[in-house]
Structure formats: structure tokens, C-alpha cells
C-alpha positions, 0 to 999 in steps of 0.5 A, a space after each residue: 151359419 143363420 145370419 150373414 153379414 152385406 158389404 156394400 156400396 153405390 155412388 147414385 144421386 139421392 134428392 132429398 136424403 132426410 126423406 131418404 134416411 128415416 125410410 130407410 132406418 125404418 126398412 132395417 128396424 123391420 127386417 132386424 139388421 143391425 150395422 152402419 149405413 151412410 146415407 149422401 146426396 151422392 149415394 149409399 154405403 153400409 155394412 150391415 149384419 142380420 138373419 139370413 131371411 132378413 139380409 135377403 129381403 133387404 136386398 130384394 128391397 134395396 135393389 128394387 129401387 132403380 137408382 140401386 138396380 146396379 149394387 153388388 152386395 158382397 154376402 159373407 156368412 156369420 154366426 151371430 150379428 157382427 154389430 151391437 146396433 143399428 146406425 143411419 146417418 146423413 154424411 156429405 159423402 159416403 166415404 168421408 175424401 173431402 171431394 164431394 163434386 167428384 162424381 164416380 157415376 159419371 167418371 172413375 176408373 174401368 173396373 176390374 173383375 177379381 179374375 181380370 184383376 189378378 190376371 193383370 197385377 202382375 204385368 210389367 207396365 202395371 202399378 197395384 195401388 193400396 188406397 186404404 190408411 195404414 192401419 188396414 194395409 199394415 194387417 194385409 195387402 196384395 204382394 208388391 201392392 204400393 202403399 201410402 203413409 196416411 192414416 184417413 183415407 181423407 189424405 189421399 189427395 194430399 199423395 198424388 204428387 207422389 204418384 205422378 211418377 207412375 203416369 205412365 203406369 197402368 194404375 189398378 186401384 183396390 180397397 176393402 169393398 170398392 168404395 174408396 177406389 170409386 172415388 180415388 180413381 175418378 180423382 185420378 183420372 182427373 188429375 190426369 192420370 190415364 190409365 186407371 182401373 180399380 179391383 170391381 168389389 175389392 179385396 172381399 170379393 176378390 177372396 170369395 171369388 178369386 180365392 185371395 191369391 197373392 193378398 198378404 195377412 188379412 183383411 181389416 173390416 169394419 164390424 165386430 169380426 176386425 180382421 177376416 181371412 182372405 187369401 185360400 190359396 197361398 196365405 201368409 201373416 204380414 203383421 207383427 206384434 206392436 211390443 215383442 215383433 212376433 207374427 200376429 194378426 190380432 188386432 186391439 185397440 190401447 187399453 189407455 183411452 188416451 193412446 187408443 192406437 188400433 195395432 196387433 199385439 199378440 195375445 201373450 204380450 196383451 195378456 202382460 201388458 194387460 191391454 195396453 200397448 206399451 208399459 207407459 200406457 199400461 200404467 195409465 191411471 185411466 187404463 180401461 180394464 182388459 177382458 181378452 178381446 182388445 175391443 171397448 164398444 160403448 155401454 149399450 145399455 140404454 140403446 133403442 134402435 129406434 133413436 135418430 128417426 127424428 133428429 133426420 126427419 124432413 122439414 114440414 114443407 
């Protein structure tokens, strides 16, 4: 496998962020990586693939600037970019909360290695906390993990009163990567909760360092691959087809624009319903053709990897 794939994240203070954004989208043009990078004034999150000379320069280079000396970047191996195309853009946060003066670089949760976290989760006085929505912790989860209804990670703050009966839990927070758990402990903690760790790298490194035991299903990703394999050691399907409840992790998005609902449907059943997610919807005038794959990237024909170096650049000073 040439190319890899770079989960990663950093809550560091970026001052002018305009500057910052077109210098790095100029870095990824260079080095040919494709992906989606989010750039705030409160750090840097991405998932980018690429060849493997390519993936590691980036991260010699990114490393290499001191607000971002401490980033961890989870590597996973991939026969060909996961992504179509190369997206940088300026957001308030790098995970969309809508808690921007929360600041995890100064206050958020005590990390937990992968071992750490597995050699606690299942203590007594200890609550396992899946801060992700619903259609990531429906794919996968930690065995006996505590899941919340939301459907964005933006009504998370809308669930503390429902967590207030485990204040005087031990909280272990996880996610896919960490990011969420940066943000969502530190809102925690501020919310009076005690003590709050969350799983250091998240599930993805939790899998390639700790084998993935005791994590359920699969893990959602957010690139082409959708749902990656986790758990080497006790591994298990959670998910069920949305339309005949069989065992499957594979997950489509509606054939019906309209509906579009990210769900598993088996392959038996997406074949029948030709995409869709139930009969209604496979009947839908404006159903989108079913190629096998359950996925409708936009047409990328007219894409230039170049585009959104000027709609970011800095105002002249």
C-alpha cells in the first residue's frame, strides 16, 4: 500500500488564520494530498490522504511549526486516495460545538492512553461516554459505552442535564480521532463534572495500538473508506439493515436526494430497493441512480484543486 491516510488534530491559537489557510492549501497542492482541512483561531483539524513520501513530508512540515510540535497524527495504510479532492477552509471552530471560548489548550479532560483507557473502562466507578451522533455510534461502539440521541455533535451541550447523574462517576470521554472529546470534556469539566478523562487518539488509535478490544462494529470515518475495521481481537457486527434487520455494516446514503438518510442496508436489500431506504423513497421521481457503492460524491469534473486560494486571501494591509 504507497499512500496512507493522516487523522488529526490540534486545538493551538492561530492569529491570522486567512494568511494561515492559502499557505497551507499551498503546502497540500505541493505535496499532492487530497482531504478536508479546517483551519480556526483555535487550531487545526484534517483527514487527508496521499502518497507515502507525500503524507510523510506533510507531517515533517507540519510538526515543524512549534504551535503544532505536540500533534499526534493517526497514520492508517490505503491503496489509493480516500478522497476526490482537496478542501481548506477557514471555520470558528474545528469541530463545529458552538462553544468557541472553550479552550481545551488550557482546560479539557486527563488523557488516557489506549492501554490506560482499556485498563479503566471497565472499573466499577467508571462511566464510558460516546460523544459522537448517532449515526457513528449505531455503526460501532465500546461494550457498555453510554450513548446519547443527537444527531450533530453540536447538540452535545444540549445532554449535560442527562448526564448529571454520573458526577460522581469517573467520565472517560472517546470519539473517532480525540477532537470531539477535547471539547466536550473541557465543557465538562466546566460544567462541574470532576473527573473527566477522555481516550488520547480515540478509537483510531485505540485499534492500532490496543487491537480494538471490547469496541463493537465498526468504526465511521469520514473519507471514501466510510467504515473501517477496529477491534482485531474480539470483533463483532452491531448494525443491522435499516429495511430486513439482518447483520450489516454497510453503510449508503438514500437513493432519494430528498430523504438522503446515512444508514446500513445490506447489499441484498440496496440491490431490491435499488439504493433506497425504503419503497417510498425507491419510488421517488428524483431517485439517484444506484451504482452498487451507496455513495453520490459530487460531479468533480470541473474541479481544480487550486480553487479557494483567493476567496481566503488576506486583506491588503
Amino acid at each position: 500500500m504507497d499512500y496512507l491516510v493522516l487523522l488529526y488534530y490540534c486545538y493551538a491559537p492561530i492569529d491570522d488564520v486567512d494568511v494561515f489557510r492559502e499557505e497551507h492549501h499551498r503546502l497540500c497542492l505541493r505535496l499532492h494530498l487530497r482531504g478536508r482541512i479546517i483551519v480556526a483561531p483555535e487550531g487545526l483539524n484534517g483527514t487527508v490522504s496521499g502518497r507515502r513520501a507525500d503524507c510523510e513530508e506533510y507531517m515533517r512540515v507540519v510538526k515543524a511549526d512549534p504551535r503544532f510540535a505536540a500533534l499526534e497524527f493517526k497514520i492508517e495504510p490505503a491503496d489509493a486516495h480516500t478522497f476526490q479532492k482537496l478542501h481548506v477552509r477557514v471555520k470558528p471552530e474545528i469541530v463545529h460545538v458552538g462553544l468557541p471560548d472553550i479552550k481545551p489548550y488550557e482546560r479539557t479532560g486527563i488523557h488516557l492512553s489506549p492501554q490506560e483507557f482499556k485498563d479503566m473502562k471497565d472499573q466499577d466507578d467508571v462511566v464510558v461516554l460516546d460523544v459522537r451522533s448517532d449515526y457513528e455510534h449505531e455503526l460501532g461502539r465500546f461494550k457498555n459505552a453510554i450513548t446519547l440521541d443527537i444527531e450533530n455533535f453540536r447538540e452535545f451541550p444540549g445532554k449535560v442535564e442527562e448526564l448529571a447523574q454520573y458526577k460522581d462517576k469517573k467520565i472517560l470521554t472517546y470519539c473517532t480521532g480525540g477532537i470531539k472529546c477535547e471539547k466536550a470534556s473541557a465543557f465538562l469539566l466546566e460544567q462541574g463534572f470532576e473527573n473527566v478523562y477522555q481516550l488520547h487518539g480515540g478509537i483510531i488509535k485505540y485499534g492500532l495500538e490496543a487491537g480494538g478490544e471490547d469496541f463493537d462494529g465498526k468504526c465511521y470515518v469520514f473519507d471514501g473508506r466510510v467504515a473501517v475495521d477496529v477491534n482485531s481481537v474480539n470483533p463483532t457486527i452491531i448494525s443491522t439493515c435499516h429495511h430486513c434487520h439482518t447483520p450489516s455494516a454497510r453503510m449508503v446514503n438514500c437513493a432519494n436526494p430528498h430523504c438522503n438518510d446515512h444508514l446500513p442496508l445490506c447489499e441484498t436489500c440496496a440491490e431490491q430497493l435499488e439504493g433506497a431506504c425504503s419503497p417510498t423513497c425507491q419510488q421517488h421521481p428524483d431517485k439517484r441512480p444506484y451504482d452498487g457503492t451507496g455513495t453520490y460524491p459530487k460531479n468533480s469534473n470541473n474541479y481544480n484543486p487550486e480553487q479557494g486560494l483567493l476567496s481566503y486571501r488576506a486583506p491588503a494591509k
